[in-house]
Each structure stands twice: as C-alpha cells, then as structure tokens.
C-alpha positions in Angstrom: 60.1 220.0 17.6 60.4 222.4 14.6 56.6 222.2 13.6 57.5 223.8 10.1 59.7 220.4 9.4 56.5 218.7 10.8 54.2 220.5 8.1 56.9 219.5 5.1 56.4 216.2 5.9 52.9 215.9 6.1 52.0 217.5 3.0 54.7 215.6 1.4 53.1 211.9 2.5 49.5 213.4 1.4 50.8 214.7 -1.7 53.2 211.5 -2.5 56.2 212.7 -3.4 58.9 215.5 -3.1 58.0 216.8 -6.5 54.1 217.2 -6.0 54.5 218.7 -2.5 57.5 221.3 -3.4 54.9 222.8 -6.2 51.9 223.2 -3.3 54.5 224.4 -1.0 56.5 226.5 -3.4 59.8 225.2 -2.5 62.2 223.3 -4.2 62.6 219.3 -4.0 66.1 219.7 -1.9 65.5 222.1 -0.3 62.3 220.0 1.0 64.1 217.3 1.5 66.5 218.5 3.8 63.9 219.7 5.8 62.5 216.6 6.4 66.0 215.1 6.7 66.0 217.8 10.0 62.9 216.3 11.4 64.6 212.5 10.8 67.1 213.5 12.5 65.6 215.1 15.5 63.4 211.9 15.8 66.3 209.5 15.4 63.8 207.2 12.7 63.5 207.0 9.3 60.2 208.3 8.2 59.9 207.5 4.1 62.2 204.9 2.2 62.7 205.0 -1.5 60.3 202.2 -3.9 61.5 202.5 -7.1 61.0 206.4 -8.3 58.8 206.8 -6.1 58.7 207.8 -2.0 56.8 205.5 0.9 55.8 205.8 4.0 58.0 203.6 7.2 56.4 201.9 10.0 57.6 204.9 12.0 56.4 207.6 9.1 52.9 206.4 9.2 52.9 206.5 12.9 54.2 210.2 12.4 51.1 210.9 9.7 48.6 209.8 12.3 50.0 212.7 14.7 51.0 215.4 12.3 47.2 214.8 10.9 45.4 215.4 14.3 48.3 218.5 14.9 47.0 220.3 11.9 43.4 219.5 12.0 43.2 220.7 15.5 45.4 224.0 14.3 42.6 224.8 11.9 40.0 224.4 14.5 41.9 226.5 16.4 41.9 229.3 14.3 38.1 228.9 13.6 37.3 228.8 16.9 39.0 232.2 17.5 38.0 233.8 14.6 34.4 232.9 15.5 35.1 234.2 19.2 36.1 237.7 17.7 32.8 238.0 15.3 34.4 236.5 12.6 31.9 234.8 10.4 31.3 231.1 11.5 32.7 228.4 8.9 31.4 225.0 9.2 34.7 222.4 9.3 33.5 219.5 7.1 36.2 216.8 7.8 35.7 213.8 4.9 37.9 210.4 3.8 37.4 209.8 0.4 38.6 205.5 0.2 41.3 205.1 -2.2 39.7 202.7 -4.9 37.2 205.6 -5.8 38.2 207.5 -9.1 39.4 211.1 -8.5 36.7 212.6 -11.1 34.2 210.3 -8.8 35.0 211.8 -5.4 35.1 215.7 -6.7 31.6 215.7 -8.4 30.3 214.0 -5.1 32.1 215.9 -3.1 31.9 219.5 -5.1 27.6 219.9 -3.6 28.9 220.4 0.0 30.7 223.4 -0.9 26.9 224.8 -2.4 25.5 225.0 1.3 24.1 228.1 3.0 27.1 228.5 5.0 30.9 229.1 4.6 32.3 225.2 4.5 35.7 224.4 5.4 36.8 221.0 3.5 39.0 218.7 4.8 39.6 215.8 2.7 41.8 212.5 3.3 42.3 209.7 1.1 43.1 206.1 2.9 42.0 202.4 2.7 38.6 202.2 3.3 38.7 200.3 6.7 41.3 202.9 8.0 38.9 205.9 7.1 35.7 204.1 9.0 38.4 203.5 12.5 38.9 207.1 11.7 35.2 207.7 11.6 34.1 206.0 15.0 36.8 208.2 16.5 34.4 210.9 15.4 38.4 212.4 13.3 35.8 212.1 9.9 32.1 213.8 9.4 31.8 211.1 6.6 33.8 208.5 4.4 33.1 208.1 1.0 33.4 204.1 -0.8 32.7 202.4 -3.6 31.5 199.3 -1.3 29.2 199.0 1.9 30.7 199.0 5.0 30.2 195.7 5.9 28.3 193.9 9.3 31.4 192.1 10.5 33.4 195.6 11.3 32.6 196.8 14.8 31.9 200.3 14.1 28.4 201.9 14.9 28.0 204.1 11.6 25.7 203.9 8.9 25.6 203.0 5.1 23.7 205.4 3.0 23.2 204.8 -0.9 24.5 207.2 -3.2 23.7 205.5 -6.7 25.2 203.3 -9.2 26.3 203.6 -12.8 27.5 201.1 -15.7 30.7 201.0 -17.2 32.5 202.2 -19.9 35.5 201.3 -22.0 37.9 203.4 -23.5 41.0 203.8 -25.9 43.3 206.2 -27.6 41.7 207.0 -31.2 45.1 205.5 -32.7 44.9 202.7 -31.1 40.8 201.9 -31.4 42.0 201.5 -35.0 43.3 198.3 -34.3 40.3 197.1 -33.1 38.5 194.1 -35.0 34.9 192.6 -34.7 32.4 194.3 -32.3 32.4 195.2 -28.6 33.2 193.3 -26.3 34.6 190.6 -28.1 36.8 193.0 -30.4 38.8 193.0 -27.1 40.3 189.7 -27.5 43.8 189.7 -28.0 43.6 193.1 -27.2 46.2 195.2 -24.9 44.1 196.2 -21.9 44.7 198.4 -18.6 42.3 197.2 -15.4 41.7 198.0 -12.0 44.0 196.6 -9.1 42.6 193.8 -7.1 41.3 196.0 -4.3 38.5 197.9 -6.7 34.9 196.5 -6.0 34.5 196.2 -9.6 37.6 193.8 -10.5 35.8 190.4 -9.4 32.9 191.2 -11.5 35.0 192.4 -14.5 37.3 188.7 -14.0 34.0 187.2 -14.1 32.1 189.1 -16.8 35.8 188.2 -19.2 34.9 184.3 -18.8 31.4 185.0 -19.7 32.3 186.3 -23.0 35.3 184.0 -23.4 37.1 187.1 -23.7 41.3 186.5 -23.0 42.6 190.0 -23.2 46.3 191.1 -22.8 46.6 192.6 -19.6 49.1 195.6 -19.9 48.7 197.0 -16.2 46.5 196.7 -13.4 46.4 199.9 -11.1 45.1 200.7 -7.6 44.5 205.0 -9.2 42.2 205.1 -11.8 43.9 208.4 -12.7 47.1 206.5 -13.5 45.2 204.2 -15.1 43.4 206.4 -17.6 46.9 208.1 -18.0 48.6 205.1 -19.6 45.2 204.8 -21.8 45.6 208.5 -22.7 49.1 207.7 -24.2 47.6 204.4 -26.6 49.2 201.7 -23.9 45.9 200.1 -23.6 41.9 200.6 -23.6 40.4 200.8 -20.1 37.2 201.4 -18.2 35.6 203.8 -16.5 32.0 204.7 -14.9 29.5 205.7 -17.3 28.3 208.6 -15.5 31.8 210.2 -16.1 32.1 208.9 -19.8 32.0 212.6 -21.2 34.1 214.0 -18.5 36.6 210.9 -19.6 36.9 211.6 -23.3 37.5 215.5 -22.7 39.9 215.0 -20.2 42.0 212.3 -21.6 41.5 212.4 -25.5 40.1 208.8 -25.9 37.1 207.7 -27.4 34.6 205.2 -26.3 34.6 201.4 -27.2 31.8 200.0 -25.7 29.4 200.1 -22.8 27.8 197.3 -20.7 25.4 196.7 -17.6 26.7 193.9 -16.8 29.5 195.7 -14.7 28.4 198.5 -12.0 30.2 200.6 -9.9 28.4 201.5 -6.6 29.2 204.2 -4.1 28.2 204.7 -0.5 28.5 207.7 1.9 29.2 206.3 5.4 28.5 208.5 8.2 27.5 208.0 12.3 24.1 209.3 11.6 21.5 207.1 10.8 19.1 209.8 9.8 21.3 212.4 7.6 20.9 215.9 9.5 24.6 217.3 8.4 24.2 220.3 6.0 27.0 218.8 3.5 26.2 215.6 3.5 22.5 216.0 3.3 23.7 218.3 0.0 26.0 215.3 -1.1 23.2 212.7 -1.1 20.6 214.7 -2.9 23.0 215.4 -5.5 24.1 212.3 -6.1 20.7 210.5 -6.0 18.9 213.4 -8.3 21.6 214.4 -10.0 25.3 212.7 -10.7 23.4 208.9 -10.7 19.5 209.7 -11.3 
C-alpha cells in the first residue's frame, strides 16, 4: 500500500472535502483526487460517493477511516517515543473526540487550557457522533470526549461524566435583517425567518418546546447539524439564530450580527467524559478548572 495515498485520504474524510484538504495539504483538488483514485483502485472499493456538492464517506471508506486513524496515531507515537529515547524533550500526546453537535467556538475555548500545562502537549482532536467517540474511549483510542449531553447509564462503557458548566442562550440576526423585526423578544419572532439546530443537538427539544410556550410559529429557513453553517447563513441575513450565551461576544465579532434577545429558559450543557473517575490527567484537570472558573463561572 502507497501510505502517502493512505494519508490523502484521511485528511481528506477529516477535513470533508477535496477543496478543504488540498489547502492543508498544499496540493491541488485533482491532483488529490487522483491520488485517492490510486488508493481505490489498489483496494478494488469505492471509498467516498458524491451527495450533492459535497463528498461522503462509503461503507468501505469509513471502514478505511477506522484504520488509517489508528495508522497515523500510532506513527506519531512512534516518533515521540523515539525522540524521547534520544533525549528529546518528552511531549505529552493528548488524544480528544470533540461530539459533533458541540459548536466549533465551544470546543476550542474548552479545549485551548490543555495546551497551558507545564509540559509540551501534543493535541489530537477527532470529531464523531457522540456514541462513536465513547466506543472509541473504552478502547482507551481517546484520553477524553467532549459532549453537550451526559453519557448516559444504559451504554455499557465504564467511563465517567464530569460537569463542565452550563450557559443560556442567545439569539441572533444580521443588522439588516433585525430591522424587520416587530414587537419585543421573543414574540417579535413570529412570522419570522429563523435558522435552528438539527434534531440531534440537546438543545432542539427544549427550543420545540419553549416555541409552544410562547405560542411562537416561526418560519423555519434551515435546520443544521454545524452550528458554524448555521451561524453562516445568519451572517448573510437568511435568518436569526441562536447561540450560547457564554460565546455571545465571540458571536457578534465573528459573524457581524447583533443580538435579539436572550432567555434562561433554554441551556446548553457540556460534559467532559473520561475513564477516570477522579481527574488526575494534566489537560483535562486544566480543561475542567477552566471551564468551571472561567468559560461558565
């Protein structure tokens, strides 16, 4: 096997796309894509199928991921392990799954603390479904996988929940479009166009919920599964949106928008899940006090 094919197509299924993965690589799209036509080839199976604009993974592809990602993990420990043999200075590898519902500017400020400890720290971050992260976890493949749920009693995996805080939430809209707004918040969303979260996020139920409440009826533009996307389309006046309070600054610099409203009545929760019940790893003990003092105190 032609491991540099290998590597093409694993950072291509991380990155999600041909376009994305040739700018990290420095290569062009085809000349990316006929690489990892060679490694099709030399398998004999498809590995990604065309959806739309976009690239996904096959049957056989995420079989492949699973592989390629143990190849190149064990790779880097490799070359740790021999730079540390030859006096090189000793980096702690600090392997994490972030789960997919958590928003982007979520996971890097909880994240960001680990790289503050004493030591040099390696980061290796995945993104996956959250029940894919925690089999990856009790295969001892993660340090620690990052939610916006609990991991719940009925999964048969010896790991434990651990806190990290809670916020409120926020909602959002392009300045243009927040002039067409009438009455006060929330109800100034009626009739309103409006972007929410895909039925995976924790938050959706109590957001359905908190709409009948307020006999609120809404025009649903687009729901999403990325919260990035998400806030993308609300950058560009398709729709207001929401976000966690605790990023609500971060949210209007980065995207523009200003803020609508703000209630209690809908929290986001996040959890770091790890196989220690008592915290003793540098990072994460750095992530939780951050998070708990800091980002949601």
């Amino acid at each position: 096997m032609n491991f540099k094919h290998l590597h093409y197509f694993w950072v291509t299924a991380k990155a999600g796309g041909i376009m994305r993965a040739g700018e990290q690589l420095h290569t062009t799209p085809q000349t990316l894509s006929g690489q990892i036509k060679l490694l099709e080839d030399w398998l004999g199976r498809k590995l990604f199928r065309k959806s739309g604009r976009n690239l996904e993974l096959t049957e056989d592809g995420h079989l492949a991921l699973g592989y390629a990602d143990q190849i190149f993990t064990l790779g880097a420990e490799l070359e740790s392990a021999v730079r540390k043999a030859h006096g090189g200075q000793r980096v702690l590898d600090f392997k994490v799954g972030v789960a997919d519902s958590v928003a982007k500017s979520i996971a890097y400020r909880l994240l960001e603390p680990a790289l503050t400890v004493a030591e040099p720290v390696r980061l290796v971050c995945s993104e996956g479904k959250f029940p894919d992260l925690l089999a990856q976890l009790a295969l001892n493949r993660l340090d620690l996988v990052i939610a916006d749920e609990p991991m719940s009693r009925r999964i048969s995996v010896k790991a434990f929940n651990h806190p990290l805080g809670r916020t409120a939430m926020s909602f959002f809209c392009a300045p243009e479009l927040k002039k067409q707004l009438k009455g006060v918040f929330p109800q100034c969303l009626n009739d309103f166009p409006l972007l929410i979260p895909g039925a995976q996020a924790s938050v959706r139920q109590q957001f359905e919920g908190w709409l009948t409440r307020h006999h609120i009826h809404p025009r649903i533009i687009g729901e999403f599964d990325d919260g990035a996307l998400m806030s993308a389309f609300g950058r560009e006046g398709r729709g207001a949106f929401m976000a966690p309070t605790v990023m609500e600054q971060d949210t209007v610099t980065q995207f523009g928008v200003e803020v609508i409203g703000r209630t209690e009545e809908l929290v986001d929760e996040f959890y770091a899940v790890s196989v220690e019940r008592r915290i003793t790893h540098p990072c994460v003990v750095a992530i939780t006090d951050a998070a708990r003092g800091q980002l949601f105190g």
